[in-house]
C-alpha positions as CSV (number, residue, x, y, z in Angstrom):
1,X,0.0,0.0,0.0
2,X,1.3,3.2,-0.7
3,X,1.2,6.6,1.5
4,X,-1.6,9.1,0.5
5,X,0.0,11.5,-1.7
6,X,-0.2,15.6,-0.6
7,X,-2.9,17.2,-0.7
8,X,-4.4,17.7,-4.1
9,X,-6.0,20.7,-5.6
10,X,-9.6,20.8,-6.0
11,X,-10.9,22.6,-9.5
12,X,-14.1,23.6,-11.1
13,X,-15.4,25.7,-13.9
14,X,-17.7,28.4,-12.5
15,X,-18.8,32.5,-14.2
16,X,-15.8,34.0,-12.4
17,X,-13.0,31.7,-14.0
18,X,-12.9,28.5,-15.7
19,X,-11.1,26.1,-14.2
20,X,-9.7,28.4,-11.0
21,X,-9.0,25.9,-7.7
22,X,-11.6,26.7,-5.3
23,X,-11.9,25.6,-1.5
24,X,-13.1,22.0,-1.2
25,X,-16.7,22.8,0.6
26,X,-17.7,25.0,-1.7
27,X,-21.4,24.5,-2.8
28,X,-21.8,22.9,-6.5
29,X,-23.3,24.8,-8.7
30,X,-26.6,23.2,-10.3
31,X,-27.6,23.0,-14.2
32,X,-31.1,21.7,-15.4
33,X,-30.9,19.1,-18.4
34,X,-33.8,17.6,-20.6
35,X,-36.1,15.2,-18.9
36,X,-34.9,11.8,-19.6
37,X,-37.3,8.8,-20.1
38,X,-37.5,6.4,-16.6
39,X,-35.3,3.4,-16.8
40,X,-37.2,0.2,-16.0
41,X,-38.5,-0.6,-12.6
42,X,-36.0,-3.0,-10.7
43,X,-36.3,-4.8,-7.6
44,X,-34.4,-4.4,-4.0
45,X,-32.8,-6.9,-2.1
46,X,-32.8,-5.7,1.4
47,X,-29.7,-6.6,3.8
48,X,-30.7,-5.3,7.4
49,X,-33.0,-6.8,10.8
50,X,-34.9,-8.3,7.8
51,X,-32.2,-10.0,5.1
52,X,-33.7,-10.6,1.7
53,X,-37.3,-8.9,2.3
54,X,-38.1,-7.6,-1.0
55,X,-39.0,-3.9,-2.0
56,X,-41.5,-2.4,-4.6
57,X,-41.1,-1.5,-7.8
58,X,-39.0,1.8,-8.4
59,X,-39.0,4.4,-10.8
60,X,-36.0,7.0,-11.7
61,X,-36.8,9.7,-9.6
62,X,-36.4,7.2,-6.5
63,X,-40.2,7.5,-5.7
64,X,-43.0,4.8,-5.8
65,X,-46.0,5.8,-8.9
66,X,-43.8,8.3,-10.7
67,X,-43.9,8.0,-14.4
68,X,-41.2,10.8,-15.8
69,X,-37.9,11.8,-14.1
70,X,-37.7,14.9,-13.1
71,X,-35.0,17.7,-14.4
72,X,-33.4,17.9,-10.9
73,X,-33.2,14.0,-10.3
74,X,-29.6,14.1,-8.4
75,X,-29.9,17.3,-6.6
76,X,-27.6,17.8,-3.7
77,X,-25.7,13.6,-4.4
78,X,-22.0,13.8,-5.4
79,X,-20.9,11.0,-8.5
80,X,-17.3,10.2,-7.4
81,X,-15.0,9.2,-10.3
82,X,-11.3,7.9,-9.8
83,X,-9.7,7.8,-13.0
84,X,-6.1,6.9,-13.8
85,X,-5.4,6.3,-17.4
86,X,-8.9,6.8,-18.2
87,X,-9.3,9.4,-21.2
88,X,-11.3,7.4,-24.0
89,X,-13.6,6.6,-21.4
90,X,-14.2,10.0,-19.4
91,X,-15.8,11.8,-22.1
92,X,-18.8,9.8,-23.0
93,X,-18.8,8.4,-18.7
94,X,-19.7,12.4,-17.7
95,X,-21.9,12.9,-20.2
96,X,-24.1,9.2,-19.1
97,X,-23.4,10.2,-15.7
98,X,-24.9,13.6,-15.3
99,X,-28.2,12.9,-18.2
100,X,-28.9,9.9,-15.7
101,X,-28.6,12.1,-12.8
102,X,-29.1,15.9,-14.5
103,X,-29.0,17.6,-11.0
104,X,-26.0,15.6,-9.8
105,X,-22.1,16.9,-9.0
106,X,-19.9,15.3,-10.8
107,X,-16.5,14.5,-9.4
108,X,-13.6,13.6,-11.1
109,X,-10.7,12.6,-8.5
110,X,-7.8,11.7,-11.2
111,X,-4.2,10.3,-9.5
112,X,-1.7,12.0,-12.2
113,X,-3.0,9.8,-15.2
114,X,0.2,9.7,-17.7
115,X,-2.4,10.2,-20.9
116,X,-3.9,13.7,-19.6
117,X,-7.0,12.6,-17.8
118,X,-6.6,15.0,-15.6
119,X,-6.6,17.6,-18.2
120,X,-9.5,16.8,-20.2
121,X,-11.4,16.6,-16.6
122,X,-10.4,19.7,-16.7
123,X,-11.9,20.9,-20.4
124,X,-15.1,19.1,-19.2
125,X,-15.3,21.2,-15.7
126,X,-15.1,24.4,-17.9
127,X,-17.8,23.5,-20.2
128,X,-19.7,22.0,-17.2
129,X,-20.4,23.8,-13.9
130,X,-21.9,20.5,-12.6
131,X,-17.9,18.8,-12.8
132,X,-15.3,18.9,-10.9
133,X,-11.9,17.9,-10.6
134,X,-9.7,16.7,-7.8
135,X,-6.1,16.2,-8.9
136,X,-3.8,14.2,-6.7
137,X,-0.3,14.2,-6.8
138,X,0.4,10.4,-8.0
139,X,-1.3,7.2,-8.2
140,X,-1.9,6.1,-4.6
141,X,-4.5,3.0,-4.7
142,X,-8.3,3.2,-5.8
143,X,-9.4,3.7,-1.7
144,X,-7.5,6.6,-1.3
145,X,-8.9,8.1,-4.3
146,X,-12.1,7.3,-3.2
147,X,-11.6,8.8,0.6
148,X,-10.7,11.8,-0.8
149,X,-13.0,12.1,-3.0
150,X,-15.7,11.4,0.1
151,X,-13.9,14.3,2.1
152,X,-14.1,16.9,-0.3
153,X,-18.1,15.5,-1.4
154,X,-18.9,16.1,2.0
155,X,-16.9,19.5,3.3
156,X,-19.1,20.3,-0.1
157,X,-22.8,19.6,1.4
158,X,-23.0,16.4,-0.5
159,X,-26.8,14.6,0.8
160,X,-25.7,11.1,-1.0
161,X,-22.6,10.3,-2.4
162,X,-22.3,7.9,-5.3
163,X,-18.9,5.4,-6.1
164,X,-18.3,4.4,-9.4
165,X,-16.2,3.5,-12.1
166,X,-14.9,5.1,-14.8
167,X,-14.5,2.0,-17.6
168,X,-18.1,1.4,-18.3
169,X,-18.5,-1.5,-16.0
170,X,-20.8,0.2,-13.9
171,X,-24.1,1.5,-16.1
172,X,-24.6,5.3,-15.4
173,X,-28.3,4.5,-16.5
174,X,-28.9,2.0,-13.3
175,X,-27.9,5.2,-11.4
176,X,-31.8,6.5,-10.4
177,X,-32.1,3.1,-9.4
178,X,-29.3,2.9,-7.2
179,X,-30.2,6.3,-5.1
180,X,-33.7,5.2,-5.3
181,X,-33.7,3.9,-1.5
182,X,-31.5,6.4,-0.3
183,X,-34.1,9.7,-1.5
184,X,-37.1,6.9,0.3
185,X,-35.6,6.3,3.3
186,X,-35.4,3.2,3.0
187,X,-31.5,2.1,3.1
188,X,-28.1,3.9,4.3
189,X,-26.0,2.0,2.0
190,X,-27.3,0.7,-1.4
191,X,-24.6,-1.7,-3.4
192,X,-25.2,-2.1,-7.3
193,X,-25.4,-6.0,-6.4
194,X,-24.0,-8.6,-9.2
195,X,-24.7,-11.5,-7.0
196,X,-28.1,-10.2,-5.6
197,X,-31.5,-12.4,-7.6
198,X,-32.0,-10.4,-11.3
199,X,-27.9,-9.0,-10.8
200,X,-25.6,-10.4,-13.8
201,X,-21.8,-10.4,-14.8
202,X,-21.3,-10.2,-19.0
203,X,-17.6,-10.6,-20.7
204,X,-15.5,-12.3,-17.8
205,X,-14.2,-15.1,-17.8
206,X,-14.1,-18.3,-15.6
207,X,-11.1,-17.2,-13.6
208,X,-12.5,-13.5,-12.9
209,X,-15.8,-14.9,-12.0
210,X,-14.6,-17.3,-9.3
211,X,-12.6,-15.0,-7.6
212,X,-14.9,-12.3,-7.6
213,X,-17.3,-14.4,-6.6
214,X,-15.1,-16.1,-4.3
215,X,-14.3,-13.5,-2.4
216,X,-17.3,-11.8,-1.8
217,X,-18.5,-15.7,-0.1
218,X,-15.1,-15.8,1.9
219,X,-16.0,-12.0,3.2
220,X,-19.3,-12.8,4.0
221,X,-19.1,-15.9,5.9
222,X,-16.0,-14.9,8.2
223,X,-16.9,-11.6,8.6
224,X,-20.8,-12.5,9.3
225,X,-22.5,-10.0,6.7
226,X,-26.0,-10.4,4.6
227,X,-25.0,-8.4,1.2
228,X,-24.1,-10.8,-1.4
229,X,-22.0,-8.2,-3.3
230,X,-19.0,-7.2,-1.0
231,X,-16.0,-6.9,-3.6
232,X,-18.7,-4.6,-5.9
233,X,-17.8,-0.9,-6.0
234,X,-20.8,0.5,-7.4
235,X,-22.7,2.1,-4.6
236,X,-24.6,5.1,-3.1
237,X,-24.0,6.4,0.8
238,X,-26.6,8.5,2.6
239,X,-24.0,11.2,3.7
240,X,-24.5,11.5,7.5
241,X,-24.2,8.0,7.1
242,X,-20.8,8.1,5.7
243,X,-19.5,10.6,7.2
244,X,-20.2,9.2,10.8
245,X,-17.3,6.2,9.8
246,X,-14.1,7.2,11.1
247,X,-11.7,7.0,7.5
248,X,-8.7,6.7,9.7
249,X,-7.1,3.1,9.6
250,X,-8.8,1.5,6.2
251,X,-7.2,-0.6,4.7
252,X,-7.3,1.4,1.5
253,X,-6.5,-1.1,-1.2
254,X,-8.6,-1.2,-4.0
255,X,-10.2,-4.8,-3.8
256,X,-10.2,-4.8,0.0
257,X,-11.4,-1.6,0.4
258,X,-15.2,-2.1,-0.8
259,X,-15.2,-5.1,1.4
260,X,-14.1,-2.7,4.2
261,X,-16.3,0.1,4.0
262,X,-19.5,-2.3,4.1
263,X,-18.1,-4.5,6.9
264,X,-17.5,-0.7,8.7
265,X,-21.3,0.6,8.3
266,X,-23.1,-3.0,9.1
267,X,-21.2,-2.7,12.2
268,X,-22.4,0.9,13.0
269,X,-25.9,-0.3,12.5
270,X,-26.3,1.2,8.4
271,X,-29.3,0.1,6.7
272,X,-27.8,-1.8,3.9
273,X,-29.7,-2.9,1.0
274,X,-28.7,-4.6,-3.0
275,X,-30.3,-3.4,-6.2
276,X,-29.5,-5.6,-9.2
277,X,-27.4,-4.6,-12.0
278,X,-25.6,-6.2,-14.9
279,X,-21.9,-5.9,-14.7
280,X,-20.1,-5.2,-18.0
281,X,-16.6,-5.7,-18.3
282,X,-14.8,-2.4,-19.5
283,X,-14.9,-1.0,-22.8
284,X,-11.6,0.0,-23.4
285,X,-8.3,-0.1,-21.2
286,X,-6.7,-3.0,-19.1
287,X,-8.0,-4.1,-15.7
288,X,-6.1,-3.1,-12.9
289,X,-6.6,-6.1,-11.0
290,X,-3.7,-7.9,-9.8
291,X,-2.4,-11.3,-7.6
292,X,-1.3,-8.1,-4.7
293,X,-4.5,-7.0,-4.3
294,X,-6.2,-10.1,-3.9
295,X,-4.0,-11.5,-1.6
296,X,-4.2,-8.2,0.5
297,X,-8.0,-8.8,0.5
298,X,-7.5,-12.4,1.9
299,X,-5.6,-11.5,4.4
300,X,-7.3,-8.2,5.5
301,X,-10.6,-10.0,5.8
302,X,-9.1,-12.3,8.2
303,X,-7.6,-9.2,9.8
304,X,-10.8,-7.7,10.6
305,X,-12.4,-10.5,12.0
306,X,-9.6,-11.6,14.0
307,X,-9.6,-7.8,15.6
308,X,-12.8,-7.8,16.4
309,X,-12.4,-11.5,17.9
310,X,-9.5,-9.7,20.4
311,X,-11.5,-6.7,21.1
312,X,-14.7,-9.5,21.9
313,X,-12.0,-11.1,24.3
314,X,-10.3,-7.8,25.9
315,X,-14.4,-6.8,26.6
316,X,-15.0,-9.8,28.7
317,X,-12.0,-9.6,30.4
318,X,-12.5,-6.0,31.5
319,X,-16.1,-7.1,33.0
């Protein structure tokens, strides 16, 4: 795992100057777009007192009955987007992003991508007062990015904060869906579920599958927790909810980290829920997934669970 890198510089397009840095909490500014038509209804799995009760139909705009979306679908949630090495992809990702969600923030968090990421991010904040761009100093692992994204999503006002990534894997059009719970009240934590009933993974092979798979059935069993989806990274926090878990000590890694941040709100009592989605593998670009970080997950799982195993003990023995 690599150290955090320095503190990045935060930048945005707004009428004063394009693409001047800004403090992180200040407010986004908010743009109306064209109604888009409502995806269709999906289902939620519910993790929580009652594991696998089973939700109503939703619509886009997060609200039972509606028929249309409505222009400000989004308003006051933060879409956080690490990119590294992601420039054929960021383009056309905004653009799906913020017609899904047209009253959304968009935040681009880029680590110091070699083929000028960061840049276009950039061209795209200054034609778009709804992105914005964190730069980082350096690559520094797909947790950190996302932490610091959260932090400056937050100090901003951000109500619900969205993860995902930037290849395509994750469907910006499953979006409503996803912070559908979240605007009812009805979930703290909502994971874009591949392993959930109607969820789906297209284009991977054997080997990817099992140990996606794999590890989200290791996590769950020894670390005693009802989502079926714990190494997904497509997800939507209620903010206080987020905020209220400390950031300090995660294991930051990009596998292990999605596993982490679940295990940390189940265990401060997050409502936790699964919407289905189909998982695509990416469009263009290289996985980033390697042997380290699945090894790091292993052994970080066992980690946790063997920590709060010594904590159990050191309880008992103080009574």
């Amino acid at each position: 795992m690599t150290a955090a890198p320095k503190t990045a510089a935060l930048k945005t397009a707004g009428p004063a100057r394009a693409g001047a840095a800004i403090p992180e909490s200040k407010a986004s500014a908010k743009a109306a777009a064209p109604k888009t038509a409502a995806p269709k209804a999906a289902s939620l799995r519910r993790s929580g007192s009652r594991a696998g009760a089973r939700l109503g139909p939703m619509t886009s705009d997060g609200t039972a009955g509606a028929t249309a979306a409505s222009p400000a679908l989004g308003t006051g949630a933060w879409v956080i987007l690490p990119t590294y090495e992601e420039a054929e992809n960021l383009p056309s990702i905004a653009a799906a992003i913020l017609e899904a969600l047209p009253g959304a923030t968009l935040l681009v968090v880029d680590d110091n991508s070699p083929d000028g990421t960061g840049d276009l991010a950039d061209v795209l904040a200054t034609a778009d007062p709804r992105i914005r761009v964190r730069h980082r100093a350096g690559k520094g692992g797909l947790g950190r990015a996302y932490l610091d994204g959260f932090k400056v999503a937050l100090e901003g006002g951000a109500k619900a904060l969205i993860q995902m990534d930037a290849d395509w894997s994750h469907d910006p059009a499953a979006l409503p869906a996803l912070l559908g719970p979240i605007n009812r009240d009805e979930a703290d934590l909502v994971i874009g579920s591949r392993y959930a009933r109607g969820g789906r993974v297209e284009d991977w092979g054997l080997g990817r599958r099992l140990i996606s798979r794999g590890g989200s059935i290791f996590a769950r069993i020894v670390l005693n927790l009802k989502p079926f989806d714990l190494t997904g990274g497509f997800k939507a926090w209620r903010g206080p909810t987020l905020e209220a878990i400390p950031f300090a000590g995660i294991h930051a890694g990009g596998y292990v980290f999605q596993i982490e941040m679940t295990h940390r709100a189940s265990r401060a009592g997050a409502r936790v829920a699964e919407v289905p989605i189909t998982f695509r593998d990416r469009r263009v670009g290289r996985s980033k997934m390697s042997r380290r970080i699945i090894v790091e997950a292993l052994l970080v799982v066992i980690r946790l669970r063997a920590e709060e195993i010594a904590a159990r003990l050191r309880g008992r023995a103080a009574g």
